[in-house]
C-alpha positions in Angstrom: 41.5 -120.7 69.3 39.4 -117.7 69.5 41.3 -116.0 71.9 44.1 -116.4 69.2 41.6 -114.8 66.3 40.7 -112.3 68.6 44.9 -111.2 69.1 45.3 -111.5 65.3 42.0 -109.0 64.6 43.5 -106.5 67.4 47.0 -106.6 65.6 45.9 -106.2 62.3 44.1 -103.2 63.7 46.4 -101.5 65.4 48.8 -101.8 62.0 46.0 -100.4 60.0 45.8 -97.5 62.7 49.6 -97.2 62.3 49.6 -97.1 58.9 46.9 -95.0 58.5 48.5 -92.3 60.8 51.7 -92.4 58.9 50.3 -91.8 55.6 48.3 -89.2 57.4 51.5 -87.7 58.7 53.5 -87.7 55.5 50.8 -86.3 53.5 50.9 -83.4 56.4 54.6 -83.0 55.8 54.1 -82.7 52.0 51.6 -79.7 52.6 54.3 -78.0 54.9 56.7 -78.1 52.7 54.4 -77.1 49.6 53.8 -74.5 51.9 57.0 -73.2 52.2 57.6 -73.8 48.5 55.3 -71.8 47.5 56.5 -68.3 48.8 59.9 -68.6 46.7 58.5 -66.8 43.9 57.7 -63.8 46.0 60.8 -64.1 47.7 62.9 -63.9 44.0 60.9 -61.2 43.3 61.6 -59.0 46.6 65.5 -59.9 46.0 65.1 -58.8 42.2 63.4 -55.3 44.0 66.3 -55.0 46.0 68.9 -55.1 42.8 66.6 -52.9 41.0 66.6 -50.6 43.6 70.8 -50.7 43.9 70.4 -50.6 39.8 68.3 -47.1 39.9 70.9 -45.6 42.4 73.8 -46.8 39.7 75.3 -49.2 41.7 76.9 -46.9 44.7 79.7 -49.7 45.3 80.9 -50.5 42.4 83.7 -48.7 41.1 83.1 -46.9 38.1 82.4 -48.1 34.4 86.1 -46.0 33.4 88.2 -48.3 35.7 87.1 -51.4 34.8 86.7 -51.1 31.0 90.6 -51.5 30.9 90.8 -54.7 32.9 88.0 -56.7 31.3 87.5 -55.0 27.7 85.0 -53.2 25.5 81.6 -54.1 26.9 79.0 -55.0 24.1 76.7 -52.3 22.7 73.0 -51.3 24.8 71.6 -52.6 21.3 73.8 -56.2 21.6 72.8 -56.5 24.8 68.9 -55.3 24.2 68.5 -57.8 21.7 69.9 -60.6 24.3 67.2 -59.4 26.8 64.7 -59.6 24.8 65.3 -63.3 23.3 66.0 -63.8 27.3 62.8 -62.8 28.5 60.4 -64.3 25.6 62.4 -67.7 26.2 61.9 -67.5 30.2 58.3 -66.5 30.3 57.7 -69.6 27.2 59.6 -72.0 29.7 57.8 -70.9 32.9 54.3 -71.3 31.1 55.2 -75.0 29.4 56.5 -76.1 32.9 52.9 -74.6 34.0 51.1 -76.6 31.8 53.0 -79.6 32.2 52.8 -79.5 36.2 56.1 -79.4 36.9 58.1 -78.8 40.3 60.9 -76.6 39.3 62.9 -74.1 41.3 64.1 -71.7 39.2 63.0 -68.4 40.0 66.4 -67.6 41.7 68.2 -68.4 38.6 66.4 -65.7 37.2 67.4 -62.7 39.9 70.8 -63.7 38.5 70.8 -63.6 34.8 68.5 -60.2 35.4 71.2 -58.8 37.7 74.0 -59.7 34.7 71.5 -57.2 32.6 71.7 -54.8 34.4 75.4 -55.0 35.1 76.0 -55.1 31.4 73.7 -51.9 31.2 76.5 -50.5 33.6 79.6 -51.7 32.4 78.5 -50.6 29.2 77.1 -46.7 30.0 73.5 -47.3 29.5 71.7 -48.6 32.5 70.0 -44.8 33.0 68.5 -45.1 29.2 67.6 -48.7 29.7 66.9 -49.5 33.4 63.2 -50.1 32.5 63.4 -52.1 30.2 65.7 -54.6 32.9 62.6 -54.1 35.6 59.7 -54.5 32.8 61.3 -57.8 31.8 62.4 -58.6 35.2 58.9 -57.9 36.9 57.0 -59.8 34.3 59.3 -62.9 34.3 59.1 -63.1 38.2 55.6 -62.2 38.2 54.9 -65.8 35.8 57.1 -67.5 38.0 56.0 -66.6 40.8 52.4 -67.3 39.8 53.6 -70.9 38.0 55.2 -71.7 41.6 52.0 -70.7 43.9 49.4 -72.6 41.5 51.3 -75.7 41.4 51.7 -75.8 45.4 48.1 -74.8 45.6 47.2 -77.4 43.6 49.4 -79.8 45.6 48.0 -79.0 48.7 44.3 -79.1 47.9 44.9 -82.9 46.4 46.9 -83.6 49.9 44.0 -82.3 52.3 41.3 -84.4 50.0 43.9 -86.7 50.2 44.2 -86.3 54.2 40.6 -86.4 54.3 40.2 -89.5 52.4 42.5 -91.3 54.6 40.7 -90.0 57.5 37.3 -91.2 56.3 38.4 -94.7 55.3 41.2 -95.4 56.9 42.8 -96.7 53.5 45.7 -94.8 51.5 43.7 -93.1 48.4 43.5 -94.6 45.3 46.2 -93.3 42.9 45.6 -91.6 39.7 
C-alpha cells in the first residue's frame, strides 16, 4: 500500500514538473514573438523612409505625369487631395491612440506605408509632389511615429507581465492567477 502512495506522489510530481515547464515554455515563446512584434513599427517606418526618399527624387522610374494622364484621366486637384490627407492623418493617429488605450494587438502599421505611398503618388500624377512633399513625410513620420510607439508599449507591456509571469511559475510551481 505505501509503496503504491509513494508511485502516485512521484507521478503527480513529475506532471506538476511537466506542467510547470510547459507553461514556462509557452510563456517564453510569447515573449519571442512579442519580441519580434515589436520592431514592426520601426520596420514601417524605414520602408516609409525609403518611398520618401524615391518621392524626393520624383520617382526616377515611373514614366512621366504627361503619359499617363491620358490613360487613366484628370488626377484630382493638390487641394482635393490635401484635404484627403489631412482627414487621413487625424483619423489614423485617433485610431492608433484608441487602440493604445484599449490595449489592443493590431498590425497595421504596414497598411499605412501604403495609403502614404498613394499620397504621394497622387501628388505626382497630379504635378504637385515638389510643393507638397512635406506635407506627405510630416503626416507620414508622425503617423508611423504613434504607431510605432502604440506597437513597442504594448509588447513591452506584454513581455514584462510574461517574465513576472515566468517568474511566478518558477517560484510556485503553479500557472499564475489570471486577471
Amino acid at each position: 500500500m505505501a509503496d503504491m502512495h509513494e508511485k502516485q506522489l512521484s507521478a503527480d510530481n513529475s506532471e506538476t514538473v511537466d506542467s510547470t515547464d510547459l507553461l514556462r515554455e509557452g510563456l517564453e515563446k510569447e515573449i519571442n514573438r512579442l519580441s519580434r512584434f515589436s520592431t514592426r513599427g520601426i520596420i514601417a517606418l524605414a520602408l516609409f523612409l525609403v518611398v520618401s526618399i524615391l518621392a524626393w527624387r520624383g520617382f526616377p522610374f515611373l514614366p512621366d505625369p504627361d503619359t499617363v494622364s491620358p490613360l487613366l484621366g484628370k488626377p484630382p486637384s493638390a487641394g482635393i487631395i490635401s484635404t484627403v490627407l489631412l482627414l487621413y492623418t487625424f483619423s489614423a493617429i485617433l485610431l492608433s491612440l484608441s487602440r493604445m488605450t484599449a490595449g489592443i494587438e493590431h498590425r497595421s502599421s504596414f497598411s499605412h506605408v501604403g495609403f502614404l505611398t498613394a499620397f504621394f503618388l497622387f501628388y505626382y500624377f497630379g504635378k504637385s509632389l515638389e510643393g507638397n512633399y512635406w506635407a506627405v513625410f510630416g503626416s507620414g513620420i508622425t503617423i508611423l511615429g504613434v504607431e510605432s510607439y502604440r506597437i513597442w508599449s504594448f509588447c513591452a507591456e506584454g513581455i514584462s507581465k510574461n517574465r513576472e509571469d515566468i517568474e511566478y511559475v518558477t517560484r510556485t510551481g503553479r500557472p499564475p492567477p489570471q486577471e
